[in-house]
PDB file of N, CA, C and O in Angstrom, chain B, residues numbered from 101:
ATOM      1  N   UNK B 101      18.643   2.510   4.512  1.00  0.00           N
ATOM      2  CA  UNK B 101      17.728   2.614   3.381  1.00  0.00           C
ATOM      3  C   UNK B 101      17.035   1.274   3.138  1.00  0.00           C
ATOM      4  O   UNK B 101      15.814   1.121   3.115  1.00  0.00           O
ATOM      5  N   UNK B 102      17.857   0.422   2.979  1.00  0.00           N
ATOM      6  CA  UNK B 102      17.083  -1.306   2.861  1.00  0.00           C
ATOM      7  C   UNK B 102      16.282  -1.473   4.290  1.00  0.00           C
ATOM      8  O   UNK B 102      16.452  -2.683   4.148  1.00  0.00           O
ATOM      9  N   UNK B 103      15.822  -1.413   5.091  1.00  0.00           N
ATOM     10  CA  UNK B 103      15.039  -1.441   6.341  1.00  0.00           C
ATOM     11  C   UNK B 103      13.649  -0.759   6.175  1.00  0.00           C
ATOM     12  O   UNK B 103      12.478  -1.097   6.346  1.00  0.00           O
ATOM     13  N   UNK B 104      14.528   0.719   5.633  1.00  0.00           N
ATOM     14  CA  UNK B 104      12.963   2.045   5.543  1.00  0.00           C
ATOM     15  C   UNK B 104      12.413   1.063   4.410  1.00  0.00           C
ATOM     16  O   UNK B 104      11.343   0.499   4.639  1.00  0.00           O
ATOM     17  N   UNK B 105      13.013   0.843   3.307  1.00  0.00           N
ATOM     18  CA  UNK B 105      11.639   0.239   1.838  1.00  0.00           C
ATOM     19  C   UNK B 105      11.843  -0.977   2.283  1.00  0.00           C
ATOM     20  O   UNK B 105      11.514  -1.619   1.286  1.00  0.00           O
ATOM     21  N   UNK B 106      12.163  -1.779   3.099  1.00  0.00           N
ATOM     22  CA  UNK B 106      11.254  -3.243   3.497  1.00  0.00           C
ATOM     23  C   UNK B 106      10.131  -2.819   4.448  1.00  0.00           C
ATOM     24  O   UNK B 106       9.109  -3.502   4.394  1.00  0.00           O
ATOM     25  N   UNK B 107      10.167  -1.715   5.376  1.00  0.00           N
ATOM     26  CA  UNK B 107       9.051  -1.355   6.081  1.00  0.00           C
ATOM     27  C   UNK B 107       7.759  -0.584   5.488  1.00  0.00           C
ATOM     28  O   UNK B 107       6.602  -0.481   5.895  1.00  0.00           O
ATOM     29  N   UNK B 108       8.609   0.038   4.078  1.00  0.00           N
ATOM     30  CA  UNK B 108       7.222   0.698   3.285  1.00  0.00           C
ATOM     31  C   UNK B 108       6.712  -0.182   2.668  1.00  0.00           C
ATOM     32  O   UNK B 108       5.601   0.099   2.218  1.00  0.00           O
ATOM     33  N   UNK B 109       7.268  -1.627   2.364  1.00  0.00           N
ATOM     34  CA  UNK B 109       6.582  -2.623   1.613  1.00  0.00           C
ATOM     35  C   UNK B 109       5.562  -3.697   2.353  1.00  0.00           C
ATOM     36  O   UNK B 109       4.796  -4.557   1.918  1.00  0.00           O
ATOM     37  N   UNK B 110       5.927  -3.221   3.724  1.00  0.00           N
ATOM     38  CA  UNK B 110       4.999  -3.977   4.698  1.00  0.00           C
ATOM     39  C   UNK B 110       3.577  -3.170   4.836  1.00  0.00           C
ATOM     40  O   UNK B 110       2.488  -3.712   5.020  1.00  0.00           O
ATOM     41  N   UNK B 111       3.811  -1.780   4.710  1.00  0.00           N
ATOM     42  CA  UNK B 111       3.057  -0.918   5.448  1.00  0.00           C
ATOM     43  C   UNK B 111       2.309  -0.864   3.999  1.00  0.00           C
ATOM     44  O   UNK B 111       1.170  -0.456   4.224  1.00  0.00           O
ATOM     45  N   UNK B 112       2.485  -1.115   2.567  1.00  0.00           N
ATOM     46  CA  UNK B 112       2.018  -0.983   1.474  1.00  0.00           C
ATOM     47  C   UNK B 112       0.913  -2.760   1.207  1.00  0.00           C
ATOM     48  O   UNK B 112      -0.024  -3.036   0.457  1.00  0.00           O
ATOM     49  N   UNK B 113       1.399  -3.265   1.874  1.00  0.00           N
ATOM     50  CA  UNK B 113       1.204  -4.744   1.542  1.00  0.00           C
ATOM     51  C   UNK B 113      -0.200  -4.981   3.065  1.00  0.00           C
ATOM     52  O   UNK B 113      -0.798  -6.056   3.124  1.00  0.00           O
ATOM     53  N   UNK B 114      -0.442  -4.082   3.895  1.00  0.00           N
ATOM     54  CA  UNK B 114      -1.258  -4.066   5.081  1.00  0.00           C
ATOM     55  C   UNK B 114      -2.709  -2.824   4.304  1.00  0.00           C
ATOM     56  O   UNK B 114      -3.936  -2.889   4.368  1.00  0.00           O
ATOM     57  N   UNK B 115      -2.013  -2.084   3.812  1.00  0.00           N
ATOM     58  CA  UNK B 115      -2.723  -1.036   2.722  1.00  0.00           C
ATOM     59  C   UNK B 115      -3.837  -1.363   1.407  1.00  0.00           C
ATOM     60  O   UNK B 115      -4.834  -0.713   1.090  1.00  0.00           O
ATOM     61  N   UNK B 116      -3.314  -2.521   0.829  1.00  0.00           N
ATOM     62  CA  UNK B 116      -4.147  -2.899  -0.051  1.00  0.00           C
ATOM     63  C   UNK B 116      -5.286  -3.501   0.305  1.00  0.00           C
ATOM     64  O   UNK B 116      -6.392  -3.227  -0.160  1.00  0.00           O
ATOM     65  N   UNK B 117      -4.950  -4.684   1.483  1.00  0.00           N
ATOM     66  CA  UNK B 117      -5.951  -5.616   1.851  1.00  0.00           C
ATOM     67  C   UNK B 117      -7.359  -4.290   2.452  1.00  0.00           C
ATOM     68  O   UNK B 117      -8.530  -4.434   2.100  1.00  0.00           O
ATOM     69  N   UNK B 118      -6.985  -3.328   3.191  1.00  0.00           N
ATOM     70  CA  UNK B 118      -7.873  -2.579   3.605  1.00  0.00           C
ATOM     71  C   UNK B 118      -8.726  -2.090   2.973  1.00  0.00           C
ATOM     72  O   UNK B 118      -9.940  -2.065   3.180  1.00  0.00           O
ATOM     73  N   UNK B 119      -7.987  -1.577   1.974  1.00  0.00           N
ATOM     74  CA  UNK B 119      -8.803  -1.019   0.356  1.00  0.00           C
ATOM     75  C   UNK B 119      -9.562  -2.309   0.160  1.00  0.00           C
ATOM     76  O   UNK B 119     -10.724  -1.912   0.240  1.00  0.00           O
ATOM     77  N   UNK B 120      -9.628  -3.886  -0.093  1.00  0.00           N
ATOM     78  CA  UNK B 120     -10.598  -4.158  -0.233  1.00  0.00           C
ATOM     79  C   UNK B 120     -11.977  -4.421   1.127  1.00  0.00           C
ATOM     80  O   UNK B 120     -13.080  -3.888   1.249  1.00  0.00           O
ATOM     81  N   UNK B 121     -11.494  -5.132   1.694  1.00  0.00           N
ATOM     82  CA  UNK B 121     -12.566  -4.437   2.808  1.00  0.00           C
ATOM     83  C   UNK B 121     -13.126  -3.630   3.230  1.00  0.00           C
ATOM     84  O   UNK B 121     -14.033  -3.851   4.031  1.00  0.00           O
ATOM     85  N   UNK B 122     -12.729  -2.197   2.776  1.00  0.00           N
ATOM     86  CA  UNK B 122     -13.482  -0.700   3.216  1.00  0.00           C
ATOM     87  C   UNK B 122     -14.357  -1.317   2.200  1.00  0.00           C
ATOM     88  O   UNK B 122     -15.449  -1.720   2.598  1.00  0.00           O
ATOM     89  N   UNK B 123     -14.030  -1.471   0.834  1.00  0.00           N
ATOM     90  CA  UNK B 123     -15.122  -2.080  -0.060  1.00  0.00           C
ATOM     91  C   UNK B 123     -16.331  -2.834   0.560  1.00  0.00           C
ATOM     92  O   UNK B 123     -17.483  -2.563   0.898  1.00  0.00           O
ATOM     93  N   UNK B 124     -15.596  -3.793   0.546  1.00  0.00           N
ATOM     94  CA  UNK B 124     -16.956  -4.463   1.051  1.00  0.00           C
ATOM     95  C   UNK B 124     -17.924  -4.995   3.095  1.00  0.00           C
ATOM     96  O   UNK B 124     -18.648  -5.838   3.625  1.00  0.00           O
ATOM     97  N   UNK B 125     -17.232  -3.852   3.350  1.00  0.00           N
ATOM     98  CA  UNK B 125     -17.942  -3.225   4.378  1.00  0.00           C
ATOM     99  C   UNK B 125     -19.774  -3.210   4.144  1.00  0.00           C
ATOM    100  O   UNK B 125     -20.445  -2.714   3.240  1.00  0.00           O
ATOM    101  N   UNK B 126     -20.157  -3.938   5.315  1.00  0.00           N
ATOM    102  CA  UNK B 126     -21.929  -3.719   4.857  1.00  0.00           C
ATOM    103  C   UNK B 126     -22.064  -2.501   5.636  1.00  0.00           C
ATOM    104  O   UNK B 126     -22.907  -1.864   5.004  1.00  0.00           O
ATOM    105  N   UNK B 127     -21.682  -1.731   6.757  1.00  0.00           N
ATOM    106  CA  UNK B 127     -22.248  -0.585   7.227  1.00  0.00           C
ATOM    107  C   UNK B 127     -21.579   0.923   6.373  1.00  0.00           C
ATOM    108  O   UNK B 127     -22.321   1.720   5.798  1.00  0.00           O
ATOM    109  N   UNK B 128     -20.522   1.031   6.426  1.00  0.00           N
ATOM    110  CA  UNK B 128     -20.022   2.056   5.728  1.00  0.00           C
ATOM    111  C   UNK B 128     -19.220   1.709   4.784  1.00  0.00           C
ATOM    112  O   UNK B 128     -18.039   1.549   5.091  1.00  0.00           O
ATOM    113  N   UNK B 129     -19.588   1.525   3.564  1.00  0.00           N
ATOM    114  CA  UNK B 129     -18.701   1.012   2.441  1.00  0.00           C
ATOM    115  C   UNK B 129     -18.130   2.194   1.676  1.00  0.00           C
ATOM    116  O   UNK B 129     -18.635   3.291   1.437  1.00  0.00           O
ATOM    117  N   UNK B 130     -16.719   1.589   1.292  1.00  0.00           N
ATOM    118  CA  UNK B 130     -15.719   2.877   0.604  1.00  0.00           C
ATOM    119  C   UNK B 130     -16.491   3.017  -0.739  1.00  0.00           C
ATOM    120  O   UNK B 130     -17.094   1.990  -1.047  1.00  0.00           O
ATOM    121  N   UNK B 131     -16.607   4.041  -1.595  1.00  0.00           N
ATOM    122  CA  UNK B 131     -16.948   4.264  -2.962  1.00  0.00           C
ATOM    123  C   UNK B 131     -15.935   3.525  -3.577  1.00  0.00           C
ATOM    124  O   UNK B 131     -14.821   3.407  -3.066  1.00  0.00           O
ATOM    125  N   UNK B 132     -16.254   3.017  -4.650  1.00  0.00           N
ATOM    126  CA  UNK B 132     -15.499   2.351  -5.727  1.00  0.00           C
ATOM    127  C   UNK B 132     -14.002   3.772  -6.044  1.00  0.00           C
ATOM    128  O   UNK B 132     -12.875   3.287  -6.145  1.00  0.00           O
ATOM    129  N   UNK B 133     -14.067   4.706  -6.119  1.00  0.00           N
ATOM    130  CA  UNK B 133     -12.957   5.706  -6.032  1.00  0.00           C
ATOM    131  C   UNK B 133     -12.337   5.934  -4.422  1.00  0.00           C
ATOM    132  O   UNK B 133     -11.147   5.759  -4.164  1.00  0.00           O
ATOM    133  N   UNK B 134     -12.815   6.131  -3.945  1.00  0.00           N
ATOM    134  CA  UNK B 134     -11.869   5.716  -2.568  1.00  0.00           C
ATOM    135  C   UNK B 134     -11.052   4.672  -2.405  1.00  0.00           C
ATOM    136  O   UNK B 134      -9.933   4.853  -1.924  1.00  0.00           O
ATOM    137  N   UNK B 135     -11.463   3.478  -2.762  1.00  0.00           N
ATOM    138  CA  UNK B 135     -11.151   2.176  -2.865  1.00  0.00           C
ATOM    139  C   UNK B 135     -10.380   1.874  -3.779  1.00  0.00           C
ATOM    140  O   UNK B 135      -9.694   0.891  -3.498  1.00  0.00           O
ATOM    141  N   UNK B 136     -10.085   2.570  -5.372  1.00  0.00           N
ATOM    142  CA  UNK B 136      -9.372   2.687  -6.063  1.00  0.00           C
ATOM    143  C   UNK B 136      -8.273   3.064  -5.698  1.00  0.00           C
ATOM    144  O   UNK B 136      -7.274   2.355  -5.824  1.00  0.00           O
ATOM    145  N   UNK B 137      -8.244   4.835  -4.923  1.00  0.00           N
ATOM    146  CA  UNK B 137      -7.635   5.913  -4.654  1.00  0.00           C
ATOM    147  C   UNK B 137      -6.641   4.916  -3.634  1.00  0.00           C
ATOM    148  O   UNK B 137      -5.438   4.805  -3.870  1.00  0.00           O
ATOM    149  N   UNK B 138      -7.251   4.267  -2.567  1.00  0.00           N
ATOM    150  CA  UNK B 138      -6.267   3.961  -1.496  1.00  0.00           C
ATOM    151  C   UNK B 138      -5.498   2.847  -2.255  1.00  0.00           C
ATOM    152  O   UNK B 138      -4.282   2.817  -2.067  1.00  0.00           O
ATOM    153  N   UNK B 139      -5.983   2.032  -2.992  1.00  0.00           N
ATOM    154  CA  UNK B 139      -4.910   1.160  -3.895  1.00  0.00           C
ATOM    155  C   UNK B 139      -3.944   1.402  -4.452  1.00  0.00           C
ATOM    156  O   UNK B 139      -2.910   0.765  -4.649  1.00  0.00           O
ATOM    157  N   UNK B 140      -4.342   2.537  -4.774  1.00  0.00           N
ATOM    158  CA  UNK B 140      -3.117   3.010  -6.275  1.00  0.00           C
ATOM    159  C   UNK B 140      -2.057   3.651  -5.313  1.00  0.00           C
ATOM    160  O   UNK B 140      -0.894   3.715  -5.711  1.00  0.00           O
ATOM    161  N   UNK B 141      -2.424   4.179  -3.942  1.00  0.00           N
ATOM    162  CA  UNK B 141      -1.510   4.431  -2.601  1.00  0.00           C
ATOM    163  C   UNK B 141      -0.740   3.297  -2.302  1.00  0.00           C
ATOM    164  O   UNK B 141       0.467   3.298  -2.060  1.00  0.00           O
ATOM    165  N   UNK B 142      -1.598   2.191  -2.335  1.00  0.00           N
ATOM    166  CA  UNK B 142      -0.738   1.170  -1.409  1.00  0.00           C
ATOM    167  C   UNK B 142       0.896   0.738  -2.528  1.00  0.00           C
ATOM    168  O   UNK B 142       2.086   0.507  -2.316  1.00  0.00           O
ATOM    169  N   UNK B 143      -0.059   0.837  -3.751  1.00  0.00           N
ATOM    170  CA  UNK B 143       1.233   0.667  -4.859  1.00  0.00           C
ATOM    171  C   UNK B 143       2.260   1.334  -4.451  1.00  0.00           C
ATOM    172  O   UNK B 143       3.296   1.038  -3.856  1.00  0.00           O
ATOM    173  N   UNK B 144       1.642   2.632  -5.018  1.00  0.00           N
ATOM    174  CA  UNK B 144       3.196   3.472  -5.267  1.00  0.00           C
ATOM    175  C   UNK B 144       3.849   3.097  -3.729  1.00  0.00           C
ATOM    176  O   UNK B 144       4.771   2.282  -3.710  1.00  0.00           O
ATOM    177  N   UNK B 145       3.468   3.569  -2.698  1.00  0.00           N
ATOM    178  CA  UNK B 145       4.385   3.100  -1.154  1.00  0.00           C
ATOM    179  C   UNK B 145       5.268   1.847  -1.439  1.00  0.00           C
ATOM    180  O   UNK B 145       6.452   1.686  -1.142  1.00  0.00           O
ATOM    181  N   UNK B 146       3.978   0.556  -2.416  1.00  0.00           N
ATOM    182  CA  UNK B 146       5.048  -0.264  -2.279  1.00  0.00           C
ATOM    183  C   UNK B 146       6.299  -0.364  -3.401  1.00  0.00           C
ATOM    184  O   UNK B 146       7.319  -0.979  -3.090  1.00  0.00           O
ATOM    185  N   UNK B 147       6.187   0.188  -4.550  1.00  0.00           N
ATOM    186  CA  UNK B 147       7.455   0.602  -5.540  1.00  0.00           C
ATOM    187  C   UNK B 147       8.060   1.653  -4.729  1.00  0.00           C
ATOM    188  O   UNK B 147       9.151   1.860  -5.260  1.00  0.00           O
ATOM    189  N   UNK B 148       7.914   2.528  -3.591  1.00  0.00           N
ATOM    190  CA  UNK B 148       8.854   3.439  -3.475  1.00  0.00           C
ATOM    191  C   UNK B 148       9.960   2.677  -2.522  1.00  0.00           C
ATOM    192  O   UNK B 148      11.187   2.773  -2.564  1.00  0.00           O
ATOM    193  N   UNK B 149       9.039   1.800  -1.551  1.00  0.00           N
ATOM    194  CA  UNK B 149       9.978   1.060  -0.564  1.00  0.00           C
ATOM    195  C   UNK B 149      11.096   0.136  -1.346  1.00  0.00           C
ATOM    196  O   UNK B 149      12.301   0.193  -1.101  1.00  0.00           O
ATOM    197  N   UNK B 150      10.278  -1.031  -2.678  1.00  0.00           N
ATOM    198  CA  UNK B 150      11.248  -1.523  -3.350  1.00  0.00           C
ATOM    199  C   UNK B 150      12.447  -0.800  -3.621  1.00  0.00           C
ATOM    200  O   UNK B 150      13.547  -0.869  -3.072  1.00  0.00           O
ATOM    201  N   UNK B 151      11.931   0.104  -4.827  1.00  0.00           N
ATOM    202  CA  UNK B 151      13.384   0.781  -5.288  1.00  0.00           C
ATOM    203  C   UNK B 151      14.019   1.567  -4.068  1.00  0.00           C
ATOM    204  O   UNK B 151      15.117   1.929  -4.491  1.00  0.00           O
ATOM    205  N   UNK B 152      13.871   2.030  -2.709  1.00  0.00           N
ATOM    206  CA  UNK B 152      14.672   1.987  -2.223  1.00  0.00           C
ATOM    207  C   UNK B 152      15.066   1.134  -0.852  1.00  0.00           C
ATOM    208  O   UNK B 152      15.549   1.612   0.174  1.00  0.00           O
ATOM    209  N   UNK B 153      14.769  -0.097  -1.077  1.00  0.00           N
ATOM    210  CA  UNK B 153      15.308  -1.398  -0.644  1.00  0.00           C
ATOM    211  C   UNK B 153      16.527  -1.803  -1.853  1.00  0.00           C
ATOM    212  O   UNK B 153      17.442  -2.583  -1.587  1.00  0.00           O
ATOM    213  N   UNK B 154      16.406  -1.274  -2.934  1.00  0.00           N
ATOM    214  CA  UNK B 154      17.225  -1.725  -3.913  1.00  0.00           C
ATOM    215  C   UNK B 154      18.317  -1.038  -3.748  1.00  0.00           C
ATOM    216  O   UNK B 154      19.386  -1.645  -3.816  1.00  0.00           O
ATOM    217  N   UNK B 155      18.306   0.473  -3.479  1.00  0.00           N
ATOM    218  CA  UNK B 155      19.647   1.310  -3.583  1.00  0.00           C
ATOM    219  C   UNK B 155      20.431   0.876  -2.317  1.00  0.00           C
ATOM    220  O   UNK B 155      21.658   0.889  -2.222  1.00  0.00           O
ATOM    221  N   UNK B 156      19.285   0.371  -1.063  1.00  0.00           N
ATOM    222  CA  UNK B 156      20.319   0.097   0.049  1.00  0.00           C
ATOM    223  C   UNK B 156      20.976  -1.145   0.106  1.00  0.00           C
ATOM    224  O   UNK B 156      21.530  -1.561   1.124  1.00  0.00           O
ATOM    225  N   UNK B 157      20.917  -1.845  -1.145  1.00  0.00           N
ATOM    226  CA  UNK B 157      21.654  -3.008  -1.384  1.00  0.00           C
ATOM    227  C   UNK B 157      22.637  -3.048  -1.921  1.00  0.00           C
ATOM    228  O   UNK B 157      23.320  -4.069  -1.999  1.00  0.00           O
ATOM    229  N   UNK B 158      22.959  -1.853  -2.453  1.00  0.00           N
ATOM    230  CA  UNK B 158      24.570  -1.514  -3.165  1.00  0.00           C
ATOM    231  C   UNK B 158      25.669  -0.817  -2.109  1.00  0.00           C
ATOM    232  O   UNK B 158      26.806  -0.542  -2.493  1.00  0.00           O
TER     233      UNK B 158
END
């Protein structure tokens, strides 16, 4: 369990940066809601990996 949410916190933490660059892309730029949408993704992935990086520490 501590491995899987250190790897969702990687894969959450590679997630955000994208969300801003689809942004500011000059040929195909993400809508301000796409760009939101994939953020608020990269979050939760990365609270789900935390809290369970946390349970596999007990």
């Amino acid at each position: 369990m501590y491995r899987f949410g250190r790897l969702l916190q990687i894969v959450a933490m590679i997630l955000l940066p994208l969300a801003i660059v689809g942004n500011l892309s000059p040929e195909r730029p993400l809508t301000l809601g796409q760009s939101l949408t994939l953020s608020t993704i990269g979050v939760i992935v990365f609270l789900l990996g935390y809290f369970l990086q946390q349970t596999g520490k007990k």
